[in-house]
N, C-alpha and C positions, 0 to 999 in steps of 0.2 A: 207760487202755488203749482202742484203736480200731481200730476197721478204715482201710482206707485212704481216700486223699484223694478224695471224689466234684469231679466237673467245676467249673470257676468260673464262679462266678455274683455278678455284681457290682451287680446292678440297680441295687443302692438307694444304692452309693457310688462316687463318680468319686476319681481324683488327688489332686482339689484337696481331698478332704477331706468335700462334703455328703455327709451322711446325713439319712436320714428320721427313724433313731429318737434321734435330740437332737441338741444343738449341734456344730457344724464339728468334726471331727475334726483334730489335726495334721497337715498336710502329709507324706508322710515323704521321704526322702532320694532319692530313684531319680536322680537327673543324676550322682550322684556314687559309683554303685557300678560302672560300667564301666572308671574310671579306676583305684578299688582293684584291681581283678582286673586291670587292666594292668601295673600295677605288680609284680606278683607272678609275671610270666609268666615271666620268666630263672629265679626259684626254682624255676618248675615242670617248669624244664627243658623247656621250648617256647619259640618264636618268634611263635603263632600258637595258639589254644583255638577248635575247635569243638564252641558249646553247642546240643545236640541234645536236654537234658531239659525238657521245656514249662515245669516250674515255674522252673526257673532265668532260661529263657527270658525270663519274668513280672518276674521279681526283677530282672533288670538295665535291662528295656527297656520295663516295661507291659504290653508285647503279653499279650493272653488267650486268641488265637486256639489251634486244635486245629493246627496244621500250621506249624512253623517254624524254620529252623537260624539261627543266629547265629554268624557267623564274628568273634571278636576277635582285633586284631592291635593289636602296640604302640602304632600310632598311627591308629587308624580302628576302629569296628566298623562289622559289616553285617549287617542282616536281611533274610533272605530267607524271602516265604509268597508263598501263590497267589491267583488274584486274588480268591477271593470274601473279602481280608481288604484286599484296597485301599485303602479308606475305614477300619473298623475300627482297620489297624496306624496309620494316618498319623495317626488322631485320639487315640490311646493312649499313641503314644511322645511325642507332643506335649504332652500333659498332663500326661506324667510326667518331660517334659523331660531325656530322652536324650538324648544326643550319640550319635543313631548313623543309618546310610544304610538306608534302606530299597530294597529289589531287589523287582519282583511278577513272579513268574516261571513257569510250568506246569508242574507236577515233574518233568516229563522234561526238561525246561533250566533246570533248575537246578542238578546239579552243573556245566554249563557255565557258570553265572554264576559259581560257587563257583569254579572250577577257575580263575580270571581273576584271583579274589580275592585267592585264595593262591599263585598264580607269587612267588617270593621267599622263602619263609617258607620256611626248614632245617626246624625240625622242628613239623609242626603237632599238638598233642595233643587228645584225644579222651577224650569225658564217659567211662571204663572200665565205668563200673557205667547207661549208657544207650545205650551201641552194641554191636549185634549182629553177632555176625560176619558175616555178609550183607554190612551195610554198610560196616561195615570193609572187606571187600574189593572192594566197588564204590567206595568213594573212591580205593582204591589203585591201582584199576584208569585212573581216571579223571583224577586228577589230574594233566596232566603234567609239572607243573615239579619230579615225583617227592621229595616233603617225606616225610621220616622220619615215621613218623606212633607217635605213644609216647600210651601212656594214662596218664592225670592223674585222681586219684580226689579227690571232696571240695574240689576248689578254690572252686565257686561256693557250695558248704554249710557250706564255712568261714566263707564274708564272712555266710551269712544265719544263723550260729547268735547272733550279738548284734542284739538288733531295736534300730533308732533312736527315737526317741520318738513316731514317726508312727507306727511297725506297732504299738510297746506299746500306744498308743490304741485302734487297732483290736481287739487281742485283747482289751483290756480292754471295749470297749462287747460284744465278743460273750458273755465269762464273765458279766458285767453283767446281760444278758437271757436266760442260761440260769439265773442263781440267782433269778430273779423268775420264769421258770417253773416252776421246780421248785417254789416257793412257793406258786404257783397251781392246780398240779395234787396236791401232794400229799395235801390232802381228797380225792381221789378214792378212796384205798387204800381208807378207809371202805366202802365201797358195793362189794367185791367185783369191781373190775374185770379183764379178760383184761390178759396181760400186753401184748399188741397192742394194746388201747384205752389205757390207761398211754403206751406209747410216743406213738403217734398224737397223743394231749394234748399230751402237752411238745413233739414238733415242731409243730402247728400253734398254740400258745400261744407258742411264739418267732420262729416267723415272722411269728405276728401283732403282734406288737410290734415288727418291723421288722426280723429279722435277716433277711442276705439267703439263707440256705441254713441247711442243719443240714450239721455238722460233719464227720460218718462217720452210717452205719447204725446209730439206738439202740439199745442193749444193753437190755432189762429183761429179769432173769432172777429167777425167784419160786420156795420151797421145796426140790426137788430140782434143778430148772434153775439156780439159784445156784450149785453149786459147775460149771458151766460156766462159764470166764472170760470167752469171745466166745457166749454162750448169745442165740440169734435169741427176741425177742419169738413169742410162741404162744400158742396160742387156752385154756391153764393159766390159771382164775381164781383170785386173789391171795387168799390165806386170813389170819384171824389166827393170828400164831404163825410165820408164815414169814418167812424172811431175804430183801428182793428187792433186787437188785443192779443198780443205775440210773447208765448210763455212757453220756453223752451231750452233747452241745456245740451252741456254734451259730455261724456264720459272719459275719464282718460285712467288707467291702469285699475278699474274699478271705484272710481271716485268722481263725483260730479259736479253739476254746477247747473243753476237755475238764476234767471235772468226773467224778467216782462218789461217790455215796453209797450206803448199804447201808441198808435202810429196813424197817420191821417195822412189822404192828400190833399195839400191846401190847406184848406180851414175847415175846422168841424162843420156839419151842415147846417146846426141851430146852434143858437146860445146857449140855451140849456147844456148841450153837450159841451161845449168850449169851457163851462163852468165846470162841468163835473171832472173834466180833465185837470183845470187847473186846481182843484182842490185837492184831489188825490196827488199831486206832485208838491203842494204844502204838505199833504200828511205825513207823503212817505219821506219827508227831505225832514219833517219836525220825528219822525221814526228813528232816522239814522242818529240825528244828533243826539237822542237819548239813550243809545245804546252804547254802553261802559262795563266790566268788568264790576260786577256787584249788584248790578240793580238785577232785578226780577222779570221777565217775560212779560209777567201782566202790566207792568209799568212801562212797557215799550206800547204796548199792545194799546193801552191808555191815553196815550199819549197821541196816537195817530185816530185811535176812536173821536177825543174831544175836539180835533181840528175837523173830523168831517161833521163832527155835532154841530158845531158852531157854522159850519156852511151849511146848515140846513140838510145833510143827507147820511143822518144817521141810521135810518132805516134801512139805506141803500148798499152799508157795507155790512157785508153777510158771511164774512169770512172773519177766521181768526188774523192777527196782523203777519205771523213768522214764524220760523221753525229752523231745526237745525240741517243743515245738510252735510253727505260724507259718502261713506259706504252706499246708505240708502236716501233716498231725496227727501224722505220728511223719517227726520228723527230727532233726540234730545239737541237740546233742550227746546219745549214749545214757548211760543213768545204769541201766547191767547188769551184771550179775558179770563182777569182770575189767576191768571199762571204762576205757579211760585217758584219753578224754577231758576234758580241764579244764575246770569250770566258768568263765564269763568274766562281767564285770559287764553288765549286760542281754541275757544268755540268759532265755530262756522253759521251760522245764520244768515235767511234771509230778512228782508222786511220789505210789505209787499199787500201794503194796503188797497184797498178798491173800493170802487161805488160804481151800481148798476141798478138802470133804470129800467124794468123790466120793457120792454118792444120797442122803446128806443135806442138804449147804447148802453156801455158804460167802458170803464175804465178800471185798470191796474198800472202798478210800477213795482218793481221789484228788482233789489239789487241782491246778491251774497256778500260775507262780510267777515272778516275776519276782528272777533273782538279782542279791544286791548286797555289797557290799563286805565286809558286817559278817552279812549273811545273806540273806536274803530275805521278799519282800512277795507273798502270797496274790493273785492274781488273782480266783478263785471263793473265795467267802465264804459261801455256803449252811452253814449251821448243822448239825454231823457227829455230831447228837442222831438215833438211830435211831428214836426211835419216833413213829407217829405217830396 
């Protein structure tokens, strides 16, 4: 569980692969994801997809700039930003060997360049969950070779919910360097630290070791700020006896990684607590084992709900169970009550059950996971032994 995607930040890894914190990473696929989504364009019931969400933007083209549309059309794409990414986009889509036309244009002519693009295209469709009626209605206004304009949900988080062996690499060096922080910091519970210094640790112990960002905003939550699921780090120093709830990740060429463990000194302070710990580590251990190539999100999701029924604290878990992670920390596929998404063989998910008691405690665990045929392979490996 996390907050959402902070800014990209790639410093330490280009395209081709270097990193600073070990050997060459794979290459991954970007020449050949503009093509799949061309291909899928008549299903989606368009002629023509403009992509207006940055990260998607990322995924098909490199670009990592803050400003830019991409117009895809059967047989051409085109990016369009301003100039302070002139150099930037040219050097980005080239490493990542796109097949696609770069436009640098001043945003006020730039739907004129757009408007040029798409003369021809019946009906052009539109990211529904990233355009604002605003602009919805300044394309329409604008356009004039007057194209049906129909919104298309999920088309570009469809191609990115299976990673190639190039992204797996990457989340994997990031889970990598967040489970050797966590090993590094965790003698510090010892010494009575705020739940702020704790946090502070594990991100500058991961970025010292080369990751190029942290993930989301670190969760540490310690005694009664435990049973807060998204509980902000605070100036509460960590006692023995208390449950603390450590959900955090780290970045590496734009790609992440999300981990929770549930961490105590000694023994939880009551029973109650020692129970709700070990019940969330049934869930989330009966979580993993369910998850296979084929089955559905909400049947993961099911499956970790009925184990905390059956321990009496169904109330207690208030969160969906999983999500996909990559590009951005919560994306396709969801694994929540209900969910019908299909798991597919290299998706990235977490699973990451919890239960929380409100002013006494609570708990999470949360591994990433690369799913496969026959089940799945643990991305974070940090050791889901509480005490410390």
């Amino acid at each position: 569980m996390a907050h959402n995607r902070t800014a990209p930040n790639h410093a330490g890894q280009d395209h081709a692969g270097q990193n600073r914190t070990g050997p060459a990473l794979e290459a991954m696929d970007v020449s050949g994801r503009l093509s799949r989504l061309q291909a899928r364009l008549s299903e989606l019931g368009c002629s023509g997809l403009l992509v207006t969400k940055l990260v998607n933007i990322e995924y098909l083209t490199g670009f990592t700039g803050s400003a830019g549309l991409l117009l895809v059309a059967s047989d051409e794409a085109l990016l369009l930003t301003d100039g302070r990414y002139r150099d930037q986009s040219a050097t980005e889509v080239a490493k990542a060997r796109s097949p696609v036309r770069i436009e640098i244009a001043r945003a006020v002519a730039q739907l004129d360049v757009l408007d040029a693009a798409a003369r021809g295209l019946g009906k052009l469709g539109l990211e529904a969950d990233a355009v604002t009626w605003g602009a919805m209605r300044r394309l329409s206004a604008k356009l004039s070779g007057n194209p049906e304009l129909v919104p298309v949900r999920h088309a570009v988080e469809a191609l990115r919910a299976v990673k190639d062996p190039g992204e797996l690499a990457r989340i994997e060096r990031a889970a990598d360097l967040a489970d050797v922080a966590l090993a590094q910091v965790k003698e510090l519970l010892a010494t009575s630290p705020t739940e702020r210094e704790l946090a502070l640790a594990l991100e500058v112990e991961m970025r010292g070791r080369g990751a190029d960002g942290i993930s989301f905003e670190t969760i540490v939550a310690s005694g009664p700020n435990s049973a807060l699921p998204h509980g902000r780090p605070t100036e509460r120093r960590i006692e023995p006896g208390d449950l603390v709830v450590v959900d955090f990740g780290a970045e590496v060429g734009g790609y992440r990684s999300d981990m929770t463990r549930t961490l105590c000194v000694g023994e939880p302070a009551t029973e109650e607590l020692r129970n709700v710990l070990e019940a969330v580590l049934g869930a989330q251990r009966a979580g993993v084992r369910a998850l296979r190539a084929g089955v559905s999100g909400g049947e993961v999701d099911a499956v970790c709900r009925s184990f905390l029924e059956q321990a009496g604290l169904a109330d207690a878990f208030t969160h969906g169970t999983g999500h996909g992670v990559g590009l951005e920390i919560h994306e396709a596929p969801s694994l929540g009550a209900g969910s019908a998404d299909i798991l597919e063989e290299g998706s990235v998910v977490t699973v990451e059950p919890g239960a929380y008691l409100m002013s006494r405690g609570g708990a999470r665990i949360e591994d990433t996971l690369v799913v496969t045929a026959a089940g799945a392979r643990p991305l974070t490996k940090s050791t889901k032994d509480s005490t410390c």
